[in-house]
C-alpha positions as CSV (number, residue, x, y, z in Angstrom):
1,X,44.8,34.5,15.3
2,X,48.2,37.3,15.6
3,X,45.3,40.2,15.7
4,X,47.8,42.9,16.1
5,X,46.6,45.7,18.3
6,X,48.0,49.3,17.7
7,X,47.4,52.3,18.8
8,X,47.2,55.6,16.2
9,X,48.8,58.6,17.6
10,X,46.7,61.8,17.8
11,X,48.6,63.4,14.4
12,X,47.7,64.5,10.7
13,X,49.5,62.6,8.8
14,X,47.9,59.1,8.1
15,X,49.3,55.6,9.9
16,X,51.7,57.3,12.4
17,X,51.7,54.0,14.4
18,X,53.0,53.4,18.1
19,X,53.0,49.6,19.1
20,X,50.6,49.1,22.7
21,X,52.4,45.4,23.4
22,X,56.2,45.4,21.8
23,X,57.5,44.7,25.2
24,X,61.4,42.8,24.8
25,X,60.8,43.1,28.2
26,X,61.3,41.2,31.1
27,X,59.1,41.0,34.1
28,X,60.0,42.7,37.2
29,X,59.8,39.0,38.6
30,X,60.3,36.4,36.7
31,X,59.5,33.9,39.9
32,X,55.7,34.3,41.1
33,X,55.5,36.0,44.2
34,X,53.4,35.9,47.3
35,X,50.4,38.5,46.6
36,X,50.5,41.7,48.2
37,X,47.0,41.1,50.4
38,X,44.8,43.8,50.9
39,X,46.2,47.4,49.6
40,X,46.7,50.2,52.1
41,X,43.8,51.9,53.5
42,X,41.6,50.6,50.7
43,X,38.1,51.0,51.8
44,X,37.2,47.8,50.0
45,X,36.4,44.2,51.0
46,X,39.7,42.6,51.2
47,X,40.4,39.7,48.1
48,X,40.9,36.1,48.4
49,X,43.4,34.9,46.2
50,X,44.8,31.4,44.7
51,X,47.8,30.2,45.8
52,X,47.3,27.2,43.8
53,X,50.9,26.5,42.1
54,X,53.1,26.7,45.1
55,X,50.7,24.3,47.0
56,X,47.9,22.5,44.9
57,X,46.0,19.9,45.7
58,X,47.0,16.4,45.5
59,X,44.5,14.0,44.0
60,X,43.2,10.5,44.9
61,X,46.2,8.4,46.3
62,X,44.3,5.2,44.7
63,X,42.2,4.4,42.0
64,X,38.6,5.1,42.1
65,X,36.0,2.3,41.9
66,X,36.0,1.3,38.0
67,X,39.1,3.6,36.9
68,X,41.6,2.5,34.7
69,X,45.2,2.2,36.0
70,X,48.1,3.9,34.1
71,X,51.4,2.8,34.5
72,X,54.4,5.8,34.1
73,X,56.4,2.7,33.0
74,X,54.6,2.1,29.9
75,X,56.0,5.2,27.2
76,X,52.4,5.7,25.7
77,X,50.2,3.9,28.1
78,X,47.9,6.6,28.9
79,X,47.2,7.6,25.0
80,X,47.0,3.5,24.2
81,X,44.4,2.8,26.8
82,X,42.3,5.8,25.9
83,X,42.3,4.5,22.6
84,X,41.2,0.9,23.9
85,X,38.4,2.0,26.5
86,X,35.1,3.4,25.6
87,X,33.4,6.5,26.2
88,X,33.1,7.6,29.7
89,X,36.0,6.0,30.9
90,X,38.0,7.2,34.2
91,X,41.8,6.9,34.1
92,X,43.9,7.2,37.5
93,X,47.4,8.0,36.5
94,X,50.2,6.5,38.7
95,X,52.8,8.8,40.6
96,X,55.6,9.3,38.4
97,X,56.3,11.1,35.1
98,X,54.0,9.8,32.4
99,X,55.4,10.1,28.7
100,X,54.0,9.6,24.9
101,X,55.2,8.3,22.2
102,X,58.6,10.1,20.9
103,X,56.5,11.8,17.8
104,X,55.8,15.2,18.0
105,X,52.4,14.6,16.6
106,X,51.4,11.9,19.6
107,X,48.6,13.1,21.9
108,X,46.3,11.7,24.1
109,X,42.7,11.9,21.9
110,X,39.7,11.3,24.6
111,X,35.9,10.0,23.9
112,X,33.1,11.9,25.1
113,X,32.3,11.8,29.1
114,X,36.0,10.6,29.7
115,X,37.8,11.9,32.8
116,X,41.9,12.2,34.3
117,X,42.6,11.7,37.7
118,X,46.3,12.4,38.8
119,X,47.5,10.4,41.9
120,X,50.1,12.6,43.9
121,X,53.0,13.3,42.0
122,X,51.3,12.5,38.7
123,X,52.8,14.2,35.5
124,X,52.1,14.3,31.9
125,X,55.7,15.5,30.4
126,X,56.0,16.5,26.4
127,X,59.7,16.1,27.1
128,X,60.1,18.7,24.6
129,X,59.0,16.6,22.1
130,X,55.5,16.4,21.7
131,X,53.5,18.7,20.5
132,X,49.8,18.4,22.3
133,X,48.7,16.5,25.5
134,X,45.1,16.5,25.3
135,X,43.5,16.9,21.5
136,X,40.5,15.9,19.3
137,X,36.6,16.9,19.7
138,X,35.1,14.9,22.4
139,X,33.1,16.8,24.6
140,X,32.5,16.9,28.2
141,X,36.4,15.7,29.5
142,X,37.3,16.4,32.7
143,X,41.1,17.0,33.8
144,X,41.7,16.8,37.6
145,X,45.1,16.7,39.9
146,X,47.3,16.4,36.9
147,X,50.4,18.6,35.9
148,X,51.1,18.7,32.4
149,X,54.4,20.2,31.3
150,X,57.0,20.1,28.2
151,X,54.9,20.1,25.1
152,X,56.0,22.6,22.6
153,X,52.7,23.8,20.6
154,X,53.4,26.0,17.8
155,X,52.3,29.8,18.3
156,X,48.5,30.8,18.4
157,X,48.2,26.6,19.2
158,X,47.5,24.9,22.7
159,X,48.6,22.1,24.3
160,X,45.6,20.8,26.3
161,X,42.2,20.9,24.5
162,X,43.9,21.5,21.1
163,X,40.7,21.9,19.1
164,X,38.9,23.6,21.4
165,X,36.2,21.1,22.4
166,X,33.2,22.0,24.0
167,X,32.3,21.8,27.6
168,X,35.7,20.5,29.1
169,X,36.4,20.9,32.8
170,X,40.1,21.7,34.1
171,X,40.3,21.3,38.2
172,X,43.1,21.5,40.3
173,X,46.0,21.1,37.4
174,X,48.9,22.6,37.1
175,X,49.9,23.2,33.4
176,X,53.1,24.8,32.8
177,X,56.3,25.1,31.5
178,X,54.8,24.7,27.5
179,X,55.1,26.2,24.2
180,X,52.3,28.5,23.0
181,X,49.7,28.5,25.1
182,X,49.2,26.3,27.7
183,X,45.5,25.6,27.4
184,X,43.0,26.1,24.8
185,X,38.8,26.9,25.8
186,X,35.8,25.4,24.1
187,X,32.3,26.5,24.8
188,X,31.0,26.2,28.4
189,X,34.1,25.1,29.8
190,X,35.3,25.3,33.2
191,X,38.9,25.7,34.6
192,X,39.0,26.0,38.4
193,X,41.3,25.9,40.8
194,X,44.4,25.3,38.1
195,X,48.1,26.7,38.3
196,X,48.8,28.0,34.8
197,X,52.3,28.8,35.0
198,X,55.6,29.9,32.5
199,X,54.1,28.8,29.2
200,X,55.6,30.0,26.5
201,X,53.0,32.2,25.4
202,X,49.5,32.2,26.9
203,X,48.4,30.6,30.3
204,X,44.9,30.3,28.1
205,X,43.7,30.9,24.5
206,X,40.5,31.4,24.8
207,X,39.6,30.9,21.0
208,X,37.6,28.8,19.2
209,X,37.5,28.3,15.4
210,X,34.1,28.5,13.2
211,X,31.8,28.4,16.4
212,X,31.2,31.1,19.0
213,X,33.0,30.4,22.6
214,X,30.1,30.7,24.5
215,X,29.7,30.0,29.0
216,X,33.3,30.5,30.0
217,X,34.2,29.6,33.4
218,X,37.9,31.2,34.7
219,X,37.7,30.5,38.3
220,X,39.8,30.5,41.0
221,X,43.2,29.8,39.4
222,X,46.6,31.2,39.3
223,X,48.1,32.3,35.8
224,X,51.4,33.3,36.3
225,X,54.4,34.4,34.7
226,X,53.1,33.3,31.3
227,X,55.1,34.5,27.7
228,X,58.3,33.1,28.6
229,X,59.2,32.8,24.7
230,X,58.7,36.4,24.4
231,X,56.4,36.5,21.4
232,X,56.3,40.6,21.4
233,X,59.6,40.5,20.6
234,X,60.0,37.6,18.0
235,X,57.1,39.3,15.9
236,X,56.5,43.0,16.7
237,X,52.8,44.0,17.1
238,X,51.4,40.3,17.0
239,X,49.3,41.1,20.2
240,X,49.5,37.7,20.8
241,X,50.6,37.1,24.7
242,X,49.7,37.6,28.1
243,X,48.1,35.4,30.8
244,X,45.0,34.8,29.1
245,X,43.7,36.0,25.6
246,X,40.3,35.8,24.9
247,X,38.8,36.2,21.5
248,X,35.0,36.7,20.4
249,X,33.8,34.5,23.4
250,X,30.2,35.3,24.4
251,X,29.8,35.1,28.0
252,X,32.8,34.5,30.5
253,X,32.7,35.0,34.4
254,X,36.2,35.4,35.4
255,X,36.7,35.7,39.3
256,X,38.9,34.7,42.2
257,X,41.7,34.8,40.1
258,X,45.5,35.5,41.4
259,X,46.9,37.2,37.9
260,X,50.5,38.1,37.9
261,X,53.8,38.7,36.8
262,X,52.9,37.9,33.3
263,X,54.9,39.4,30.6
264,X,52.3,41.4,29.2
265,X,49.0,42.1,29.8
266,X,47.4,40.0,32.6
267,X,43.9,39.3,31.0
268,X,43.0,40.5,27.6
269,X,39.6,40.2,25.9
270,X,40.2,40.9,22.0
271,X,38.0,41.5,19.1
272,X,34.2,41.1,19.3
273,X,33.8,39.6,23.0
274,X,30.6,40.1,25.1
275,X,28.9,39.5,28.3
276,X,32.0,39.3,30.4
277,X,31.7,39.4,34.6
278,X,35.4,39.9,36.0
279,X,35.1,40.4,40.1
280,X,37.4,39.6,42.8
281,X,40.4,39.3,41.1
282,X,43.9,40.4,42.0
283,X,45.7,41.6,39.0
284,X,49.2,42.2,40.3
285,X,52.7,43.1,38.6
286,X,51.9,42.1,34.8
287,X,54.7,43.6,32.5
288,X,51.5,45.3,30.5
289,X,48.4,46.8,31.0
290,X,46.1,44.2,33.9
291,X,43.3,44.5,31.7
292,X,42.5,45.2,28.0
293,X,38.7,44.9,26.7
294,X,39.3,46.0,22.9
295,X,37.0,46.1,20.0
296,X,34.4,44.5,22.6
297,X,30.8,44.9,24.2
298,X,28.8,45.0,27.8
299,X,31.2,44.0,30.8
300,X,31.2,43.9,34.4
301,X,34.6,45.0,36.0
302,X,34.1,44.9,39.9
303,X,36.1,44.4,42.9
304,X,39.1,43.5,41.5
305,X,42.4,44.6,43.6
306,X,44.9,45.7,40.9
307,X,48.4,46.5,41.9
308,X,51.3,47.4,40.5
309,X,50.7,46.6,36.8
310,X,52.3,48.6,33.6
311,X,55.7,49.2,35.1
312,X,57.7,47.8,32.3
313,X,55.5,48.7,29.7
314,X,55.0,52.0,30.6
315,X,58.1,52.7,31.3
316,X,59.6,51.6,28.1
317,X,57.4,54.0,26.4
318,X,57.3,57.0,28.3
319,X,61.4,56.4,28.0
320,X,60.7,56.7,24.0
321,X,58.8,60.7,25.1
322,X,55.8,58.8,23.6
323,X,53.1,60.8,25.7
324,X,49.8,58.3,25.1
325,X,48.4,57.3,28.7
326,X,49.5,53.4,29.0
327,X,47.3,52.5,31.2
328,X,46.5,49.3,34.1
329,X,43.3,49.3,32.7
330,X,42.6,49.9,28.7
331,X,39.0,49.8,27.3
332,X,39.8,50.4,23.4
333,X,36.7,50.9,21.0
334,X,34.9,48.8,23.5
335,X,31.8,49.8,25.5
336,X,28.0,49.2,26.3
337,X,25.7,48.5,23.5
338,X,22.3,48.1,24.6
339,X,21.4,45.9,21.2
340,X,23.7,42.9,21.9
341,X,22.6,40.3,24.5
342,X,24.0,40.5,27.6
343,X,23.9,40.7,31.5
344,X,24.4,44.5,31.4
345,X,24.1,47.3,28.3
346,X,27.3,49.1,29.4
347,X,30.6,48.3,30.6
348,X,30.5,49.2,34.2
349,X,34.2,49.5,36.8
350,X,33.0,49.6,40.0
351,X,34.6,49.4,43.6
352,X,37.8,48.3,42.5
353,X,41.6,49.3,43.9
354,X,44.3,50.3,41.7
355,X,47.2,51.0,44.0
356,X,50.5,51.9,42.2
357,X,50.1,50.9,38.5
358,X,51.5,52.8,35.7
359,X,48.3,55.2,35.4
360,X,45.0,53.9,35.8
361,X,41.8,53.9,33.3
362,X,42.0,54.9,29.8
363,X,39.0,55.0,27.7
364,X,40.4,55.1,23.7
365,X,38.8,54.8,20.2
366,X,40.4,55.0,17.2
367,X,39.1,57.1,14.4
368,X,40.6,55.0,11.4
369,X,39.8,51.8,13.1
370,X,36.5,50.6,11.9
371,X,35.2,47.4,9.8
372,X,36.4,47.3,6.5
373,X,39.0,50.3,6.9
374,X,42.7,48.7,6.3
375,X,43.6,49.8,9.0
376,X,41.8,47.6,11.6
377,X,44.1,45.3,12.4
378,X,41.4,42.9,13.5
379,X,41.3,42.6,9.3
380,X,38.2,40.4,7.9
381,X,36.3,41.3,11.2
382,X,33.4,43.3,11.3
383,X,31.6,44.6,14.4
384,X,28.3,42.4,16.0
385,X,25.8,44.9,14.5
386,X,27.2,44.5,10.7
387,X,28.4,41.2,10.1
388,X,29.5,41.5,6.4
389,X,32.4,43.7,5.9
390,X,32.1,44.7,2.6
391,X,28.4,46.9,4.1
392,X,30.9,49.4,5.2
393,X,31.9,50.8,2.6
394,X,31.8,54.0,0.8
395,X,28.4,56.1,0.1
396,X,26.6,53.9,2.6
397,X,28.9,54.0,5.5
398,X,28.6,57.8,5.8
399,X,24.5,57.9,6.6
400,X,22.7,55.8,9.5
401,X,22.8,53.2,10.3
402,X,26.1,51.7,9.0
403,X,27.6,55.1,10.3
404,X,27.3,54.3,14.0
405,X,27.2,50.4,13.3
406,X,30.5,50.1,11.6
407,X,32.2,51.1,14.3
408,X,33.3,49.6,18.5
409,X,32.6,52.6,20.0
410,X,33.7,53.8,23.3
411,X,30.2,54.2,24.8
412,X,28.3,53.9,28.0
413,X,31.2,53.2,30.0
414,X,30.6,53.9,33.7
415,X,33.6,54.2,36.3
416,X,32.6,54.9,39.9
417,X,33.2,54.1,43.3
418,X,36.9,53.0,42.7
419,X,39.6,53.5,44.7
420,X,42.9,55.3,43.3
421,X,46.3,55.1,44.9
422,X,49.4,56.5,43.1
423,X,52.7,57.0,45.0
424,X,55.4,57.8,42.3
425,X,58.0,57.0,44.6
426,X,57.1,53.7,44.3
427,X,56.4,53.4,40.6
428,X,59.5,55.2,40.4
429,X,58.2,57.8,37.9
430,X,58.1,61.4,37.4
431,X,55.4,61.9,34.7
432,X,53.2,60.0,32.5
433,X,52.4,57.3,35.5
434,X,49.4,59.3,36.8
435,X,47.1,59.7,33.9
436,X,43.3,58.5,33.5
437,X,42.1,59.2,29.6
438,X,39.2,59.4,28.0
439,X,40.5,60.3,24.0
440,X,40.4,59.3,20.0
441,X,43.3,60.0,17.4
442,X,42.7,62.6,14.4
443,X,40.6,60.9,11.8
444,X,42.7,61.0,8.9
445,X,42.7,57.1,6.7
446,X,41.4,55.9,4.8
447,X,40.8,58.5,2.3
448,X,36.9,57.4,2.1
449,X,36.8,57.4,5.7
450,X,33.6,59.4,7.3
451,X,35.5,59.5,10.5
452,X,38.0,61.7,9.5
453,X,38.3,65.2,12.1
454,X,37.8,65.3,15.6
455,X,34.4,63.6,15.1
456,X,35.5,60.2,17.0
457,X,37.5,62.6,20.0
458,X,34.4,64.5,20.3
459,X,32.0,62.1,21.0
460,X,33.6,59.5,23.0
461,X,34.8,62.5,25.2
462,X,31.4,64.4,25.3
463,X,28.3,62.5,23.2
464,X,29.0,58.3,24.1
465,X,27.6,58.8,27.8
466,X,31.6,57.7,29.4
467,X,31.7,59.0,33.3
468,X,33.4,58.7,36.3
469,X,31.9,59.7,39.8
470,X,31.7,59.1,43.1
471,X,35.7,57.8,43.2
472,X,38.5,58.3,46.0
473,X,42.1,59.4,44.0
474,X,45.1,59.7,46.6
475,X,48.3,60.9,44.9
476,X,49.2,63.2,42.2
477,X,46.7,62.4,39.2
478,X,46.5,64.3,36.0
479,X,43.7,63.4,34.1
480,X,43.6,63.5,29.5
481,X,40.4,64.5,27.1
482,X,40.2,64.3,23.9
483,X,43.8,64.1,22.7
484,X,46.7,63.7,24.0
485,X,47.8,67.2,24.4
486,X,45.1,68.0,26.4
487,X,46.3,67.4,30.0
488,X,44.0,68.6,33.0
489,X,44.2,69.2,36.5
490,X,41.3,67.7,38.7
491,X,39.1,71.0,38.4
492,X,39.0,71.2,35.0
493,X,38.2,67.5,34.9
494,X,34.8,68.5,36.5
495,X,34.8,71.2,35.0
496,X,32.4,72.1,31.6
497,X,32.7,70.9,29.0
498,X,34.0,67.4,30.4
499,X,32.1,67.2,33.8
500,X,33.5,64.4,35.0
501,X,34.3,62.4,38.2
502,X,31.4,64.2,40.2
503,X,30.8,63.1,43.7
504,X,34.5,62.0,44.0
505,X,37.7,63.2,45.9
506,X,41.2,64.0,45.6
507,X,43.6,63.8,48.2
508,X,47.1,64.6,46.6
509,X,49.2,65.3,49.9
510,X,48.2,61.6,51.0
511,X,51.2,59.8,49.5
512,X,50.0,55.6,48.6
């Protein structure tokens, strides 16, 4: 858990670092808004999105047939009676605010097959006491029409589905207002339809301990305003916030989701993840990047509206002259690899709109980031071809096939058919807004390194098979290959030796 993510800036001299999510930011709206609907002129189908915290649903106003009865009265009546009933057990909680024993270890711990119903008005409250609502390892638990709120989990921790159990289903809930993060994911679990609001540090923690996080269902659900504690600020370069974090799951669909005005990235998928599907989405006004897919394989990005995103963050570094292309979307050393399981071999952005973010796609690899080098901050984690670290290493790492294995590579990524809409009177910027990358640092550490040169920039800009085509850009877009410094206009993007963005348009007099 705390993977810090960095970024090494294009320079010889080894571990010039520049820190992607310090933010000691706030958001530019701490109160979740209404969503901005369909963006202007976009071509695309317009997105549905949840508007589940500011009206969700209310839940059965009496018990069910065979249900339990929980009594708000009683401090601890809902944890006693799980403790009391057997497996497969229904509770109906009262209206009224529902409370645990005054220990800051006192949870609720389920059986298998057990399920929470929340009458109208029904609320689980931590008081700022407890620590965890929902823990233990019973599988199959179903949450419904509940609001859970006031638990104080430590950093990295969650406070429903503590340890991750498998094959939990969230439904109409409202969790908010927590410490760390407000929910924790086990394999083939299901939140739909939930309001995941102001926790302290993640809306979700998609991690699981010893056991791959595999079926994922995100669906439907609003995560907003998330990282209230400010965790980028408290430890510099944790990479440890946002609206949801996901970490080595294999195979997530992640759809219909209203993602916003988190403070940091919106959704981030972090360190060995595969077989992702992310589609109708609106990814709007997140302090950070909307997306990040890093150190990852084989996605589906489609549909998605994405507006307004990277305002702070960019800004905050551009205000430092730092010239790296922050983007609203950030694929670092993540791509297609055709070896790894999955519903596609590439990572594929299609027929999505990004209207007014800070910049839009950069594609980004670092050349001293690889498994075993110290300077992957994902440290003790090797890639999904070479599970054992200690195979990378020095004369063996320099031939094939540890040479190409060793590494996430930036590779078979294919952008098209998207929709770009940049109006810098909005964003409020003058330069460094309007960039889409494709680049690599200077390969300079560790000293044993095989990667050292240009060799990483040259292939993920020219050998790794990355293209755009066939996409509409409207504004003022510069466009970055290989490094930093190298800053093109959209004719010597198509241009030899890059060749990219063929079939597409520019319309830079348009405006947003």
């Amino acid at each position: 858990m705390g993977i810090k993510r960095r970024h090494w800036a294009w320079t010889a001299a080894p571990l010039a670092l520049a820190l992607l999510t310090a933010t000691g930011c706030t958001s530019t709206s701490d109160t979740p808004a209404e969503p901005s609907g369909t963006p202007s002129a976009s071509g695309m189908p317009s997105t549905s999105v949840a508007r589940v915290c500011a009206k969700p649903a209310a839940g059965p106003a009496n018990a069910p047939a065979g249900a339990v009865t929980v009594d708000p009265a009683v401090v601890g009546d809902l944890a006693a009676k799980t403790k009391s009933s057997p497996a497969n057990t229904t509770f109906w909680l009262r209206p009224g605010k529902h409370t645990l024993e005054p220990d800051r270890y006192a949870q609720i711990i389920p059986k298998e097959g057990d399920s929470y119903l929340g009458a109208p008005g029904a609320v689980l409250d931590g008081r700022k006491t407890n620590q965890y609502a929902f823990g233990g390892a019973a599988r199959n638990v179903t949450i419904r029409y509940l609001t859970v709120q006031g638990f104080v989990a430590p950093q990295d921790e969650g406070v429903v589905n503590h340890e991750s159990a498998d094959g939990w289903v969230i439904e109409h809930a409202t969790i908010q207002n927590n410490s760390g993060a407000g929910l924790m994911a086990g394999a083939r679990q299901q939140v739909r339809a939930s309001c995941l609001r102001g926790n302290g540090q993640y809306g979700m923690n998609a991690y699981k301990a010893g056991a791959p996080l595999t079926g994922l269902v995100v669906e439907g659900n609003e995560i907003a305003a998330n990282n209230t504690d400010d965790w980028e600020r408290r430890k510099p370069g944790c990479g440890c916030t946002g609206g949801v974090k996901f970490w080595a799951v294999n195979g997530a669909d992640v759809r219909g989701n209203w993602v916003h005005d988190n403070h940091g990235t919106g959704l981030w998928a972090d360190t060995d993840n595969n077989d992702f599907l992310v589609e109708n989405n609106v990814l709007e006004a997140n302090d950070g990047a909307a997306l990040i897919y890093e150190t990852s394989y084989n996605a589906v990005v489609r549909n998605n509206t994405i507006l307004r995103n990277n305002w702070v963050e960019g800004r905050k570094y551009a205000d430092r002259g730092d010239t790296f292309p922050y983007p609203a979307v950030y694929l670092s050393e993540s791509g297609g690899e055709p070896r790894i399981k999955a519903r596609t071999d590439k990572i594929e952005i299609s027929r999505n709109v990004l209207e007014n973010n800070w910049s839009g796609i950069t594609l980004w690899e670092n050349a001293d980031r690889f498994c075993n080098s110290p300077a992957n901050t994902s440290s003790g984690v090797c890639t999904l071809l070479v599970p054992k670290p200690d195979r990378c290493a020095k004369p063996a790492i320099a031939a094939a096939p540890l040479y190409a294995d060793c590494r996430w590579k930036t590779q078979r990524v294919d952008i098209h058919d998207n929709r770009f809409v940049l109006d810098t009177s909005v964003v409020k910027c003058t330069e460094t807004c309007d960039r889409m990358a494709v680049l690599a640092n200077y390969g300079t550490y560790p000293d044993w390194s095989p990667y050292q040169g240009e060799k990483v920039a040259e292939a993920i800009t020219l050998k790794q098979n990355n293209h755009w085509h066939d996409n509409v850009y409207v504004g003022s877009w510069k466009f970055v290959a290989h490094d930093p410094s190298r800053v093109l206009d959209f004719g010597q993007w198509q241009a030899t030796p890059y060749q990219q963005d063929a079939g597409s348009t520019l319309a830079p007099r348009d405006g947003g």
